[in-house]
DOTORKE-197479 format. One record per residue: residue in one letter; x, y, z of N, C-alpha, C, O in turn. Coordinates in steps of 0.05 Angstrom, whole numbers, plus 5000, padded with zeros to 4 digits. Example, Ala and Ser with C-alpha at 12.3 -4.5 7.8 and 13.67 -1.06 7.14 Angstrom:
BEGIN
A526448865156524649105156526449345156528549345169/S525749555142527349795143525850015157526850235161/
END
This chain:
BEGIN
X344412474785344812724799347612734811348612524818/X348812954813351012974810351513094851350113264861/X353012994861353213094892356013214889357913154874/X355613414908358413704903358213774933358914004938/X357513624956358413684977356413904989354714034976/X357213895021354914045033354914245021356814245005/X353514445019353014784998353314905018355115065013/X352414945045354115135063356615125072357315335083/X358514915072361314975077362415015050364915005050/X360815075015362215064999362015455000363615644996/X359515435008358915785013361715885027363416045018/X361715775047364015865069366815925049368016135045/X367515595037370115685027370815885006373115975005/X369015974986368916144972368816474982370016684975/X367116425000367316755017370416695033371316915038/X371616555038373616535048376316625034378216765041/X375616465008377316554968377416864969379616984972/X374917004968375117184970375717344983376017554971/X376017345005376917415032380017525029380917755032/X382117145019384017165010384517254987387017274988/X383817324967384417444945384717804953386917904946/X383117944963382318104970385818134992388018224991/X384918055001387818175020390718125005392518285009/X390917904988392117854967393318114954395718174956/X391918224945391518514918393018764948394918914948/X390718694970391918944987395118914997396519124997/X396018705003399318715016400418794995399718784972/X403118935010405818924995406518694982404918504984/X408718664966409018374954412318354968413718164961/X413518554987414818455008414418395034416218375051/X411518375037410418335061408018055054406718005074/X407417905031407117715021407917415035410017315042/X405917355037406317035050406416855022405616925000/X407616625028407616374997405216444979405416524955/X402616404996400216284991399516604975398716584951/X399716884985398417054968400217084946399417224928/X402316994945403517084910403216914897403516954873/X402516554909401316504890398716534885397816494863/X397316614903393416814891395117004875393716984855/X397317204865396817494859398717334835399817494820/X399217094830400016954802397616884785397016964762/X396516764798394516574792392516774782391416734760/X391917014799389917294790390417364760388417414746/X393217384747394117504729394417374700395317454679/X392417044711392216874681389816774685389216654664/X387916754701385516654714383016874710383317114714/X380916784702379016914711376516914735375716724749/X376017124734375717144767373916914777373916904802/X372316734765370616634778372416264787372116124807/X373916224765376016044762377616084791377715894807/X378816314795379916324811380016314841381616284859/X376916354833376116274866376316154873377416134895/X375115914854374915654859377315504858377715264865/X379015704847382115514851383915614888385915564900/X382215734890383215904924382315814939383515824960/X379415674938377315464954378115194956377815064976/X379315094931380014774930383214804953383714634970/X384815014949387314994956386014974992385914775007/X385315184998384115215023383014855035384214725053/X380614765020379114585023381614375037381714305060/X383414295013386014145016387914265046389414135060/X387214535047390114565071387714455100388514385122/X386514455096384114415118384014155126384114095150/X383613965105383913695102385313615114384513505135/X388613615109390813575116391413655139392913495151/X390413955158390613955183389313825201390013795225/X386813725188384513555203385713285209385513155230/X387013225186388112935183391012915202391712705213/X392113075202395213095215394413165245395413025263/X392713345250392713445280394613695276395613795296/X395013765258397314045253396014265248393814295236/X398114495264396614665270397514845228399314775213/X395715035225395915165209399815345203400715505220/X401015265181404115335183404015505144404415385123/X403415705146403715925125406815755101406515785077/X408615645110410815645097410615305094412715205085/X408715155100409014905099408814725066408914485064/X408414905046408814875021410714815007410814654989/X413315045023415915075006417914835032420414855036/X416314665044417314465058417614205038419314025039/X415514225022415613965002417313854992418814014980/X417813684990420613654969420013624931421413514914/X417813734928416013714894416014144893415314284874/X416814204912416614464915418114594900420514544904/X417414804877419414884866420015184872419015394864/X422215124892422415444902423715594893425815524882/X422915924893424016134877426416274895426716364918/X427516254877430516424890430416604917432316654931/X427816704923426016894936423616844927422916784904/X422316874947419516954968418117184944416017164932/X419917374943418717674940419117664917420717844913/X418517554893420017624861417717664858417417904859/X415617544854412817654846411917904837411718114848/X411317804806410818144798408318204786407518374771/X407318004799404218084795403318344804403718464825/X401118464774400118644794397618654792396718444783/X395418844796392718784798392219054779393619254778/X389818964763388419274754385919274761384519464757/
END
């Protein structure tokens, strides 16, 4: 038998995916944080059920890492990495949704 973790905090992070996806599609893509252009990248080669679960694991991980650091939640703490491969700009993203 295969164990996949409590089922109500997996519930949580997925309504959470969605949550972020969903506001994702709604912002500007000059009003875009790191994290929604890469959801409104990721939307545009993914299918939807994949994607959730790729918006739940990222989440799962930023959660981890704040638990583990004592750090507070930092939107831009991605393009801090030094494996980060940052785009000339923030805003090039040309994702769009149908």
């Amino acid at each position: 038998m295969c164990y996949r973790g409590d089922a109500y905090l997996r519930t949580l992070l997925i309504q959470g995916a969605r949550s972020s996806l969903q506001r994702a599609k709604a912002v500007s893509v000059e009003k875009a944080t790191p994290e929604q252009i890469w959801i409104a990248q990721l939307a545009c080669r993914m299918p939807f059920g994949k994607l959730l679960v790729a918006i739940a694991n990222k989440h799962a991980r930023q959660l981890w890492a704040m638990l583990a650091h004592a750090a507070d939640y930092d939107p831009n703490a991605s393009l801090a990495h030094p494996m980060a491969k940052r785009p000339a700009s923030l805003h090039t993203a040309t994702a769009t949704f149908t």
